[in-house]
VEXVOTOR-189829 format. One record per residue (C-alpha): x, y, z; residue in one letter. Coordinates in steps of 0.2 Angstrom, whole numbers, padded with zeros to 4 digits, always signed. Example, Ala and Ser with C-alpha at 12.3 -4.5 7.8 and 13.67 -1.06 7.14 Angstrom:
BEGIN
+0062-0022+0039A/+0068-0005+0036S/
! end
This chain:
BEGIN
+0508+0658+0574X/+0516+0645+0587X/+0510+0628+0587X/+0505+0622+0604X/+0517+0623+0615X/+0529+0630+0606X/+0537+0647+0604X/+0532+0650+0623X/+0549+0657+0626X/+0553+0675+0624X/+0570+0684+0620X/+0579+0685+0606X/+0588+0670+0612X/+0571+0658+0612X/+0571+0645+0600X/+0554+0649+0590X/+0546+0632+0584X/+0535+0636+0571X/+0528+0619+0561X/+0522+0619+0547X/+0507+0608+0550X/+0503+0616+0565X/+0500+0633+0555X/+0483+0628+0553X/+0471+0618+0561X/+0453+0609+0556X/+0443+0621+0569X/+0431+0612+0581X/+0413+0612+0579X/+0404+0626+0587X/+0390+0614+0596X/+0390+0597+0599X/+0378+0584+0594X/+0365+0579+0607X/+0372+0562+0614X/+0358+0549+0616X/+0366+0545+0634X/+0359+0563+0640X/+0343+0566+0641X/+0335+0581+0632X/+0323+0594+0642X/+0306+0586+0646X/+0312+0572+0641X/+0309+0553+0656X/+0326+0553+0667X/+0336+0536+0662X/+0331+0521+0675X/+0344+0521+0686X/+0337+0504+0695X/+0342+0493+0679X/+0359+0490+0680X/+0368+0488+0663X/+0383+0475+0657X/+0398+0484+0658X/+0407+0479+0640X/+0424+0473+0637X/+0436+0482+0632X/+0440+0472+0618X/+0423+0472+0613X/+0421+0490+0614X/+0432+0493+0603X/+0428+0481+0589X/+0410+0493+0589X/+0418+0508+0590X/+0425+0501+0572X/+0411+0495+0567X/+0402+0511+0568X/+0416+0519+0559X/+0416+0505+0545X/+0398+0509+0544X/+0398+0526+0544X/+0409+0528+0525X/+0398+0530+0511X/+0402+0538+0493X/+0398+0555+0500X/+0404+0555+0515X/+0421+0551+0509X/+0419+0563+0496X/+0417+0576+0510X/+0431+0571+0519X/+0444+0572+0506X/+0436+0589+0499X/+0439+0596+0518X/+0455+0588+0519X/+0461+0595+0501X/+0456+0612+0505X/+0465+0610+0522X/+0482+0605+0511X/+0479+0621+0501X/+0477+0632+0516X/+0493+0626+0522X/+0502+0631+0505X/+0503+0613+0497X/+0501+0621+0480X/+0518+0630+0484X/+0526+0615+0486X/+0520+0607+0471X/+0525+0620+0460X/+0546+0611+0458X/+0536+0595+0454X/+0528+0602+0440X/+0542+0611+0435X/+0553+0595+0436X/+0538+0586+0427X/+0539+0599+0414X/+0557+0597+0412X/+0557+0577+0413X/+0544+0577+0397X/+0554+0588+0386X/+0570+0578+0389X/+0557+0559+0384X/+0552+0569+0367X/+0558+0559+0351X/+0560+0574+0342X/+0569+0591+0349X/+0553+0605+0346X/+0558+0622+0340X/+0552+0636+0348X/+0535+0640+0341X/+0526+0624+0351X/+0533+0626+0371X/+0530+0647+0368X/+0510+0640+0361X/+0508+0628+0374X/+0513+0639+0388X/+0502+0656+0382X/+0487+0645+0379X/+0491+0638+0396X/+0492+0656+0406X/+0475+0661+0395X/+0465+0646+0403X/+0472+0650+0420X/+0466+0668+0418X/+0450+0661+0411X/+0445+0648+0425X/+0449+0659+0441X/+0431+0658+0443X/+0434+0639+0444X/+0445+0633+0459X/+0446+0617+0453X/+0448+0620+0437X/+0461+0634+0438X/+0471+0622+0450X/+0472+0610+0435X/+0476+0622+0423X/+0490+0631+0434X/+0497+0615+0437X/+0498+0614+0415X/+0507+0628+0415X/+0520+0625+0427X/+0524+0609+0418X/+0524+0620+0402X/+0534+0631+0409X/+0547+0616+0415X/+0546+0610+0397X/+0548+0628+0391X/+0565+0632+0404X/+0574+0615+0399X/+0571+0622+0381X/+0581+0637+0383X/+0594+0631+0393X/+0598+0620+0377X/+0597+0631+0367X/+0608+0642+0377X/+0622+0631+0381X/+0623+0626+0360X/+0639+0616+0364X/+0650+0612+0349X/+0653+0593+0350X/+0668+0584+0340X/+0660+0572+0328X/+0674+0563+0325X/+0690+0555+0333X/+0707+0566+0326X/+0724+0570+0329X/+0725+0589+0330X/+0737+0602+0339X/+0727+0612+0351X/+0730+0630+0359X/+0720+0634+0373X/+0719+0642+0390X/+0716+0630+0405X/+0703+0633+0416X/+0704+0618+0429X/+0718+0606+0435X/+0714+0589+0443X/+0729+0576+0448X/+0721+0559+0445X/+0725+0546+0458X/+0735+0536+0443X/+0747+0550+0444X/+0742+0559+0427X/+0732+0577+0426X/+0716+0581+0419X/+0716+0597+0410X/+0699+0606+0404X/+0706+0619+0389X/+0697+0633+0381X/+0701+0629+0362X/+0705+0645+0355X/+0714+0637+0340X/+0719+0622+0330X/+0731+0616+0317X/+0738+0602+0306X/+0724+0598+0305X/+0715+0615+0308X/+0696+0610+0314X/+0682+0619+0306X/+0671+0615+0318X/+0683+0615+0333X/+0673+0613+0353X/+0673+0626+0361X/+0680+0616+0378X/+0689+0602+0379X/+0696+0587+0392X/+0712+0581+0388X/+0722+0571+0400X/+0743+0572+0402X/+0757+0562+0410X/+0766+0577+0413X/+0764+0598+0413X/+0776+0612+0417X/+0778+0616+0437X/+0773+0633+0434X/+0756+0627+0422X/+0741+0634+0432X/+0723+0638+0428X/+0723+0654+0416X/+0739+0647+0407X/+0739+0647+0390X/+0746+0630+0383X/+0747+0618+0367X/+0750+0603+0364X/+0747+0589+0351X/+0733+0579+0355X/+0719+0566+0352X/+0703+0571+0353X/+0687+0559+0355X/+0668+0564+0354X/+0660+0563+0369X/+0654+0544+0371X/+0635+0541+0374X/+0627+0528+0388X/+0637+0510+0389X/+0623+0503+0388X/+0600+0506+0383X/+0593+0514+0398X/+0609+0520+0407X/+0617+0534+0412X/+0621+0546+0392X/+0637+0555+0394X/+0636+0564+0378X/+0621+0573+0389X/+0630+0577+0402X/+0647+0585+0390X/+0632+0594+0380X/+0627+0603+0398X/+0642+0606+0403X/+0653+0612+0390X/+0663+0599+0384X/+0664+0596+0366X/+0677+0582+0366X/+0690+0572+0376X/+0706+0564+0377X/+0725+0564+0378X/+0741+0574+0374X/+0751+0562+0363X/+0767+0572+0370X/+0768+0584+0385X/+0760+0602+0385X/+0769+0617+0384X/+0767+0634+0391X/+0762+0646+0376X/+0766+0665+0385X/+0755+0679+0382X/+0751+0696+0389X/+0738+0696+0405X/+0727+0708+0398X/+0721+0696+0386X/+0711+0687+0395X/+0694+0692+0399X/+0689+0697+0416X/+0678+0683+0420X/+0694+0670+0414X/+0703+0680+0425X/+0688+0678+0441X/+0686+0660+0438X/+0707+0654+0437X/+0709+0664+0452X/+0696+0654+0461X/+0703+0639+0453X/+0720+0643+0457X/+0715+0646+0475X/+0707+0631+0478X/+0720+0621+0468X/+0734+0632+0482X/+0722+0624+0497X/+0721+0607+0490X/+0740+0605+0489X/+0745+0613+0505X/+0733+0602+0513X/+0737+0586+0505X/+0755+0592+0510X/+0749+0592+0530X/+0739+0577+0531X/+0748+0566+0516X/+0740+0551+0509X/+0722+0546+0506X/+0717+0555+0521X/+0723+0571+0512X/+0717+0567+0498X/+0698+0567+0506X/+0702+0581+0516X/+0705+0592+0501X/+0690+0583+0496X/+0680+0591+0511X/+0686+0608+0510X/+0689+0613+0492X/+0680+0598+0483X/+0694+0591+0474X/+0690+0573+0472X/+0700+0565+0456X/+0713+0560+0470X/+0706+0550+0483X/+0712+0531+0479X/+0699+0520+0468X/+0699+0506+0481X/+0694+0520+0496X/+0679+0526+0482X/+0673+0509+0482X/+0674+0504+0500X/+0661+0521+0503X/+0651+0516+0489X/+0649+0499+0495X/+0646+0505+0514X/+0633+0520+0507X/+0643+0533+0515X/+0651+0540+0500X/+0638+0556+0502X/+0652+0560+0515X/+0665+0564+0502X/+0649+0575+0493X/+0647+0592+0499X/+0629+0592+0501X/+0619+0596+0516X/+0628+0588+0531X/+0643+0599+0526X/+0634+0614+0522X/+0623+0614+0540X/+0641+0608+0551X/+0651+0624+0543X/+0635+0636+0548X/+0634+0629+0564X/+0651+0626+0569X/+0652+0646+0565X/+0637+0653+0572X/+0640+0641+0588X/+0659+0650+0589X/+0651+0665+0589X/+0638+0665+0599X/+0650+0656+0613X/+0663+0672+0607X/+0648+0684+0611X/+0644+0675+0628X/+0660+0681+0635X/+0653+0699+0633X/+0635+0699+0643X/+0633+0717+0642X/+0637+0718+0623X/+0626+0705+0619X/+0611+0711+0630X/+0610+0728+0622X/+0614+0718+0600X/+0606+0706+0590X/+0623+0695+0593X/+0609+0678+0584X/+0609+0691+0569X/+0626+0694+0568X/+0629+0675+0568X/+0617+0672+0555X/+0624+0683+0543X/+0642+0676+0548X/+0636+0660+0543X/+0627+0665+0529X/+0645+0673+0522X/+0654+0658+0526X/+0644+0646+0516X/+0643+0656+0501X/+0662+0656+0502X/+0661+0637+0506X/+0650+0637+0490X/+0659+0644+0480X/+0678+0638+0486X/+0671+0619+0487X/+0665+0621+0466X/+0645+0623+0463X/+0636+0606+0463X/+0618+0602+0463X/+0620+0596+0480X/+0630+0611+0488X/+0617+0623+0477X/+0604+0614+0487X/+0610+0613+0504X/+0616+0633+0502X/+0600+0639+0494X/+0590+0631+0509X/+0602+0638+0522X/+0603+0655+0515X/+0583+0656+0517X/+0584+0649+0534X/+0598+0662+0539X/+0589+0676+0530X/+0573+0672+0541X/+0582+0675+0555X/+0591+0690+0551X/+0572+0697+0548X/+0563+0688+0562X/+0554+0677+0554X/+0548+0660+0555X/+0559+0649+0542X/+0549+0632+0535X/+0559+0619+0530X/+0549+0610+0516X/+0547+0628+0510X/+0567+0630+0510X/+0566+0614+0500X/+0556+0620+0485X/+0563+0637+0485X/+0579+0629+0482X/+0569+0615+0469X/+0565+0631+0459X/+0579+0640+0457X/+0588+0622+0450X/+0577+0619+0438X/+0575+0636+0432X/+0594+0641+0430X/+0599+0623+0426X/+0584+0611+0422X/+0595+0596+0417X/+0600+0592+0434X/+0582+0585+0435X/+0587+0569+0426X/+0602+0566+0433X/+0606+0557+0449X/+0613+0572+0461X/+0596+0579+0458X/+0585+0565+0462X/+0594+0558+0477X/+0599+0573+0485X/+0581+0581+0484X/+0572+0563+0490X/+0584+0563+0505X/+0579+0579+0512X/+0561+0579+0509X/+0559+0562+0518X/+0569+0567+0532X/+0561+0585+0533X/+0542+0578+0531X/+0545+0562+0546X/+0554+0575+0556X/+0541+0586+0556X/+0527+0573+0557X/+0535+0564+0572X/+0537+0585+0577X/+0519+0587+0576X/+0513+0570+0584X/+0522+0577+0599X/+0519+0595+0601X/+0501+0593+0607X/+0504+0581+0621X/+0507+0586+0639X/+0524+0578+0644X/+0528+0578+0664X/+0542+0587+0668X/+0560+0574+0666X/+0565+0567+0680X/+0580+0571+0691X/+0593+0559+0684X/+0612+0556+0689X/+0624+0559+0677X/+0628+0544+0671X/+0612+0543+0668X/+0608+0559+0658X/+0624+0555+0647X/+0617+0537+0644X/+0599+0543+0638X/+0608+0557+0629X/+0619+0545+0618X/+0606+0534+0614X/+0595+0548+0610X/+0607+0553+0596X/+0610+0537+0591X/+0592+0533+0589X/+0591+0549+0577X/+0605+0546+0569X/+0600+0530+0564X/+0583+0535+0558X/+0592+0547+0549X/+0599+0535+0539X/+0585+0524+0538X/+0573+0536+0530X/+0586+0546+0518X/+0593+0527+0514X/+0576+0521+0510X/+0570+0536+0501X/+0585+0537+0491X/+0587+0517+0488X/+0577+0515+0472X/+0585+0529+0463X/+0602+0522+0467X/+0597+0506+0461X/+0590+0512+0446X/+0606+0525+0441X/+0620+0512+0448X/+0611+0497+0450X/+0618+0494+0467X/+0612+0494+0485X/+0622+0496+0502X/+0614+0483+0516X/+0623+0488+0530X/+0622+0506+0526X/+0616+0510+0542X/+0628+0502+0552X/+0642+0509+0543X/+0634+0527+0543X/+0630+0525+0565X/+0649+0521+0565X/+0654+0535+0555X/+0644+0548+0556X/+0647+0554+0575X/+0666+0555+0569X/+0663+0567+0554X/+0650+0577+0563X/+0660+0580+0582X/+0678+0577+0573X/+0681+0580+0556X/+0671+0593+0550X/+0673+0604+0564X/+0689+0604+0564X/+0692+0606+0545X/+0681+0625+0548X/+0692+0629+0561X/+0706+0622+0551X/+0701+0633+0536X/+0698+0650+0547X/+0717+0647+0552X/+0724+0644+0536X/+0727+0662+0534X/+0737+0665+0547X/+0745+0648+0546X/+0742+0640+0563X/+0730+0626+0553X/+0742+0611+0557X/+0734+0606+0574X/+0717+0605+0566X/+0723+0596+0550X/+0731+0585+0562X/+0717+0581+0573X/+0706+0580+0556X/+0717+0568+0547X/+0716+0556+0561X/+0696+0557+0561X/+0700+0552+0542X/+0709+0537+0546X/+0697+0531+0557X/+0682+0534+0543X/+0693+0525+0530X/+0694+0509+0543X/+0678+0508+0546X/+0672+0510+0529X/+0684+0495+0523X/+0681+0484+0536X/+0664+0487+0534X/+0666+0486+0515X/+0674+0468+0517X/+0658+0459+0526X/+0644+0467+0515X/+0635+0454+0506X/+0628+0460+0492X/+0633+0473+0480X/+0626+0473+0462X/+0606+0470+0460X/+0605+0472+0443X/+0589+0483+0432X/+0573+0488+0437X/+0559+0495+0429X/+0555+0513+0425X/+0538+0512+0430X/+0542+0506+0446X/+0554+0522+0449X/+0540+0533+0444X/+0527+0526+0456X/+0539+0527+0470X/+0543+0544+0465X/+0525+0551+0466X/+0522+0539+0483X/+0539+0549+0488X/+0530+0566+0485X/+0512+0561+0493X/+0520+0553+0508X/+0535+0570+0511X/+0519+0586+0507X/+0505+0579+0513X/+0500+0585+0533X/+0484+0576+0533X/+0476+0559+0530X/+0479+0562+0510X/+0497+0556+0513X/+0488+0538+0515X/+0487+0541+0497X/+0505+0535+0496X/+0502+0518+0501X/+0493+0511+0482X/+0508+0518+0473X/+0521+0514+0485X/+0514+0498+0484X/+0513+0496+0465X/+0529+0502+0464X/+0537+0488+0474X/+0528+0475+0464X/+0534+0481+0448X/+0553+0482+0454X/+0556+0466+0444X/+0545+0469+0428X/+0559+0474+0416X/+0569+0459+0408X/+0587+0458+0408X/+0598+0459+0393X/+0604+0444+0387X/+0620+0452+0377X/+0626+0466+0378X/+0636+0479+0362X/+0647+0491+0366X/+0645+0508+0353X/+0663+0505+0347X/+0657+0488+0343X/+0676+0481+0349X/+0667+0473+0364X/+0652+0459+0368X/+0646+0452+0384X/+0634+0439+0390X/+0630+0431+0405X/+0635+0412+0404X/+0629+0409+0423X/+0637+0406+0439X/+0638+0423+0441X/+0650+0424+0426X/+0651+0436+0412X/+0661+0432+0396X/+0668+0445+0384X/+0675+0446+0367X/+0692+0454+0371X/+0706+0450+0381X/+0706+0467+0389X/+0689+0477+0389X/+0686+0493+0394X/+0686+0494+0414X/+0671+0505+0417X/+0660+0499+0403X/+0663+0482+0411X/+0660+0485+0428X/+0642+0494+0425X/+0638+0477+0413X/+0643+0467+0428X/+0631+0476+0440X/+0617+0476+0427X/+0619+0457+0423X/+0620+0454+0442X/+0637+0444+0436X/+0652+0444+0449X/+0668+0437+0437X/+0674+0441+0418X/+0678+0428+0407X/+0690+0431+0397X/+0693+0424+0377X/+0702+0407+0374X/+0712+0412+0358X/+0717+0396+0345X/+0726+0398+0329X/+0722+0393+0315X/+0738+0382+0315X/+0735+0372+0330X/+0719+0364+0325X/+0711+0361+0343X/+0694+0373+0338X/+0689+0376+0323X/+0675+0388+0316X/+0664+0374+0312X/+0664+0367+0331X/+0654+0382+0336X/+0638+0371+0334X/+0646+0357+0348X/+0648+0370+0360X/+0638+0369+0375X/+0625+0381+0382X/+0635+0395+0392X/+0651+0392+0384X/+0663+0410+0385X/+0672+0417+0368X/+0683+0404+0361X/+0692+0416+0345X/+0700+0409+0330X/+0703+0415+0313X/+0696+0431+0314X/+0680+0424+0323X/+0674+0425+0341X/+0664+0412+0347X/+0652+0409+0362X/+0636+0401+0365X/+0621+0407+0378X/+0614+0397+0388X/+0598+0397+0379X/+0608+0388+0365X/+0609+0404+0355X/+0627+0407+0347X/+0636+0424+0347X/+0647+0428+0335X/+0664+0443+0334X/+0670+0446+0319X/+0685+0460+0316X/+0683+0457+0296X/+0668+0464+0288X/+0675+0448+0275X/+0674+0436+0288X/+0655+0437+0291X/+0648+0425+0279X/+0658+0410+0288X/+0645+0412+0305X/+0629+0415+0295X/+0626+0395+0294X/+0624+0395+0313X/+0626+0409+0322X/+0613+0421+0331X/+0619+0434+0333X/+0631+0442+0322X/+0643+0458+0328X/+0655+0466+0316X/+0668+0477+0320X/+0670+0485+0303X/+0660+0502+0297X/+0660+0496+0280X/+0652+0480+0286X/+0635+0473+0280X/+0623+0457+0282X/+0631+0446+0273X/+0620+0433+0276X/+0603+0439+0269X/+0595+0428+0283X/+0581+0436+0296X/+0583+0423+0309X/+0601+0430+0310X/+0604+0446+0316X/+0620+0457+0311X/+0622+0472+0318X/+0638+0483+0308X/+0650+0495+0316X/+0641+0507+0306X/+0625+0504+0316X/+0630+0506+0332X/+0639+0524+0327X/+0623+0531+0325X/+0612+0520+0337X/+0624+0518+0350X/+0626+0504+0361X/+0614+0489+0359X/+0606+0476+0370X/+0600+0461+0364X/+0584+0448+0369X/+0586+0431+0360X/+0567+0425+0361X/+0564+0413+0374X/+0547+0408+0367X/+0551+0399+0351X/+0569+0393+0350X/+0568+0397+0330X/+0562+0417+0331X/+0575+0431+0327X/+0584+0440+0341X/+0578+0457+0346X/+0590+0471+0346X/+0587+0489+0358X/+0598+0503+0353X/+0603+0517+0366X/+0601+0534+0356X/+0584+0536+0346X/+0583+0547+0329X/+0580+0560+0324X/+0595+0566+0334X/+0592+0577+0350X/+0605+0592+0351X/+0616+0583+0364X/+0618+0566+0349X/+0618+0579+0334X/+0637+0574+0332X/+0634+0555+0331X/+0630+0555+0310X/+0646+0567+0306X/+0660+0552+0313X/+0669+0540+0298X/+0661+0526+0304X/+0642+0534+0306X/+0644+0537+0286X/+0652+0521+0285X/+0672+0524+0282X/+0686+0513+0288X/+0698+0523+0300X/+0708+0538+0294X/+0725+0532+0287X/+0739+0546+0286X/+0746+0547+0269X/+0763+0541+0268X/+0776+0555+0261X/+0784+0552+0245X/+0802+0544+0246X/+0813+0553+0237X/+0823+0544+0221X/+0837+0535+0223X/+0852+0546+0214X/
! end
């Protein structure tokens, strides 16, 4: 079914729009209501010789709203939204629903305190699916209960993926030679390589519970080391680190889901270890292949193009990204076009049309040939072949699963004549996510790349609708200038609403996952964007069908040029923006927005008005969260507070970049401040000056003790020494000590010590001194809760989580003098 005016056009050439709104229609009344300005039959004529007061149209209109106003009542209302709801359902709006309660689903069992076993998602669902069948006689009902068990199905999904992926995680930090088979290589923009190993052994010491994979980084490797090679190697291994700070982003989650039991670095170089091919499994063999091939294309392109421009380029074609310079990352970041260097939708939807546009324009030379085949057909599946090998060459992300699932419902559809609905591709491609891999929901990939396209696809479709029952005269006759002038600012009117509605609908997420915004996103994007759609990408497609054959230079070329301009722009762009860093917001404003987002993007009728209370709410709750006043790294060897001015000081000379640069964003703080280090000798600060120091004084360390002050008077206190604690419990705060065998020294509850030992099994800590009475104990937040979920299980099994000082090797024995 065409809405009006559309699919008019006949062929197999036509260009069939069918909307999803238009699909179905509130039908007209049969008969009117008798108008009291017509007379019924028999009834006095109106007296024509009176002549009535023509109103305004002003006034007019003020009754006309009147009447309406006066027309709501309760059950009026209630009438409206029953017939509006059923309208939703007739236009499949349960469909669409159905990755919502999936992802709800999901969401909860990843908020549990406590991991369930088995038994209580299995009960919840069968009891679920029993009152479904019951209630069918119940629509209402039975809508509820169906919406239960999609939840409880979500829940039940993210329960088996854990359970499935079972990753070993290292529990604690050792030195251990590791034998293993590489499956990836990535070459770091600092010049070293990452290497993710297979462990299939290790010794002196030998692991007995040895991950299964781990990261491990090197300064150098053998010129002939490539995925599938089996190497070793003396190394250290960390465990995987958990969030830098409560509420962010949990690292240990994301190794858990992805196979990595451990990190860290080759003390020496690795060696090749040689070994027959037939021992490694088929699928090893599959997967190096692939790696191997991708790892080929990267380096030959980074060897046509050179530089940062290469490195982006390989980027764009194969998804290698730990090359591209840090200084270009940020500039994108900062300019909100870093989803560029994301394969994602935009890339996914240039590669199948630059294909099936070369196709069809191939097939055109032909008439006859394509009067008498389906050439649309064969184009589609074309496409369809190129983005699974796009897919699969570029390395599966959320984004690209996405943007290929959707495409390949949309290609399909054509291949069997059928109408392809967009916001239906979108939760067919929801659904298969969360099903195969339901810890994408929490992340950040997930979140921002769904919200983009179900904004873009819901106003597009909307502003589609609100034009396709409306008789437009036929365009005038224009010149060409003319034509090309309203064409260009055509585009640039959608490309900037483009940005506008995927910036918008993705602003609040970014905020909450990176706590940063991009304010002149959408100039940067209008600037941009014409040259990676027209330029680059196009030419990196007709690049890649060329590589075979080796005639891919002149595309490379032209595509490296298309880079250099991006990278300008981004930087100049990247140099004027004003803000950066907006600190936390609250959870509950993230939500609200979230289910405004989904009202607003599946609703077709005057429901979506629903949107506006919790859009609303949301905005106004943007600030309600409060801001930590210090901050506790896990390992305990770092503490930050903001001492105003846009300053941050820290306890060490030289803290840990990242974990630094997300405090900075979260405390809205634009400069470290580094410790002012004394000795004991010089006399210039002592221990017992800490009390003199001023509100918002930095870290000022001397014997054994760093000191600092808050600016609501509070005093912070570092000590290295579990033996130096006692000497800050007549005045300090806040106590941190950097020794697992630590404990409160000071017996005191106004003063808070938290021990190496704590923040092992607690994680990272934020700390609210209490702004309401001066004399009232600091409150402390920890970032991992107990009892341990499976991705923190390896938290109470390291030396300082049991409370042991650092492993010392023994020396050897000396042999006696003769």
């Amino acid at each position: 079914m065409a809405g009006r005016g559309r699919g008019l056009d006949q062929g197999e050439d036509a260009g069939v729009g069918v909307s999803e709104r238009s699909l179905f229609a509130i039908p007209p009344p049969t008969s009117l209501p008798p108008s009291p300005l017509v007379p019924a039959p028999g009834s006095q004529p109106l007296q024509a010789d009176i002549p009535a007061p023509l109103p305004s149209p002003v006034s007019g209109r003020i009754v006309r709203v009147r009447r309406q106003l006066g027309q709501v009542s309760l059950p009026r209302l209630r009438r409206g939204v029953a017939t509006a709801a059923e309208l939703e359902l007739d236009r499949g709006i349960a469909f669409l629903l159905v990755p919502v309660c999936l992802a709800a689903g999901a969401i909860g069992y990843y908020s549990l305190a406590a991991e369930p076993d088995f038994a209580r998602p299995v009960a919840v669902v069968v009891l679920m699916a029993i009152c479904t069948l019951v209630s069918r006689s119940w629509p209402k009902t039975h809508l509820g209960f169906m919406a239960a068990l999609l939840c409880a199905l979500g829940l039940l999904a993210a329960k088996v993926e854990t359970w499935r992926v079972g990753t070993q995680m290292l529990g604690s930090e050792i030195s251990t030679e590791v034998t293993g088979r590489v499956v990836s290589l990535d070459r770091m923009e600092t010049g070293r390589i990452r290497l993710t190993i297979d462990v299939t052994s290790t010794a002196r010491p030998k692991l007995r519970y040895a991950p299964e994979r781990v990261r491990l980084s090197a300064r150098n490797i053998p010129a002939d080391m490539t995925a599938g090679s089996l190497v070793t190697g003396y190394a250290k291994l960390l465990p995987p680190t958990g969030p830098v700070r409560p509420d962010s982003y949990d690292f240990s989650f994301d190794s858990y889901f992805a196979g990595i039991g451990g990190s860290g670095f080759f003390l020496g170089n690795p060696k090749l270890v040689s070994a027959e091919d037939g021992e490694m499994p088929l699928s090893a063999r599959l997967f190096s292949g692939i790696e191997n091939a991708r790892e080929a294309i990267a380096d030959h392109i980074r060897g046509s193009i050179g530089g940062a421009e290469g490195e982006i380029a390989a980027a764009l074609i194969v998804g290698v990204r730990a090359g591209i310079p840090d200084e270009i990352n940020e500039a994108m970041r900062r300019t909100g076009i870093y989803h560029i260097i994301s394969i994602s939708g935009l890339h996914m939807a240039l590669v199948a049309g630059t294909i099936m546009g070369l196709l069809r324009g191939a097939f055109a030379l032909f008439p006859d040939f394509s009067a008498r085949r389906p050439v649309k057909k064969y184009a589609a599946a074309a496409a369809l072949f190129s983005i699974a090998a796009y897919l699969v060459i570029s390395g599966v992300v959320v984004a690209a699963e996405r943007s290929f699932i959707m495409l390949a419902v949309m290609l399909t559809a054509v291949l069997f004549d059928r109408a392809a609905l967009t916001m239906r591709n979108l939760a067919i491609s929801a659904i298969a996510v969360i099903v195969v891999s339901p810890h994408e929901v929490v992340g950040p990939s997930f979140q921002m790349s769904f919200a983009a396209t179900a904004a873009l696809v819901g106003a597009y479709a909307g502003w589609a609708d609100h034009h396709s029952g409306k008789t437009r005269p036929p365009p005038p006759k224009r010149s060409l200038p003319s034509f090309l002038t309203r064409k260009f600012l055509l585009a640039t009117g959608g490309l900037a609403m483009t940005s506008i509605i995927a910036g918008c609908a993705t602003a609040l997420f970014a905020i909450w996952h990176f706590q940063r915004v991009s304010p002149l996103s959408l100039f940067a994007n209008l600037a941009v964007m014409p040259i990676v759609s027209l330029i680059v990408m196009p030419f990196a497609v007709l690049s890649s069908l060329a590589m075979p054959f080796g005639a891919d230079g002149p595309f490379l070329y032209v595509m490296g040029k298309g880079l250099t301009a991006m990278i300008a722009i981004s930087a100049w762009i990247s140099e004027r923006s004003p803000v950066d860093a907006v600190g936390l917001i609250s959870q509950q404003s993230v939500l609200l927005v979230t289910i405004a987002l989904v009202i607003a993007t599946m609703a077709t009728t005057w429901l979506r008005l629903a949107a506006l209370p919790f859009a609303l709410a949301g905005l106004l709750t943007v600030s309600d969260t409060r801001t930590p006043d210090v901050l506790i790294s896990e390992d305990a060897r770092l503490v930050a507070l903001p001492i105003g001015g846009g300053e941050l000081a820290v306890s060490r000379a030289r803290p840990n970049e990242f974990t630094v640069d997300n405090w900075k964003r979260a405390l809205v703080s634009e400069t470290i401040v580094v410790p002012e280090m004394f000795s004991k000798a010089e006399g210039q600060f002592g221990i017992a000056d800490a009390v003199n120091l001023p509100p918002g004084a930095p870290f000022y360390c001397t014997d054994g003790v760093c000191l600092a002050r808050h600016p609501s008077g509070a005093i912070i206190a570092h000590v290295e020494d579990r033996k130096d604690t006692w000497k800050a419990c007549g005045f300090a705060d806040l106590i941190v000590v950097n020794d697992a065998t630590g404990y409160d020294a000071c017996h005191n509850p106004l003063v808070l010590v938290v021990t190496k030992r704590q923040l092992a099994r607690k994680g990272s800590a934020a700390v609210f001194f209490d702004r309401q009475s001066a004399t009232g104990p600091p409150i402390v937040s920890f970032a991992v809760d107990s009892p341990y979920r499976p991705w923190h299980e390896q938290r109470k099994f390291s030396r300082e989580a049991r409370g042991l000082p650092p492993y010392q090797k023994p020396e050897a024995p000396t042999a006696p003098a003769q």
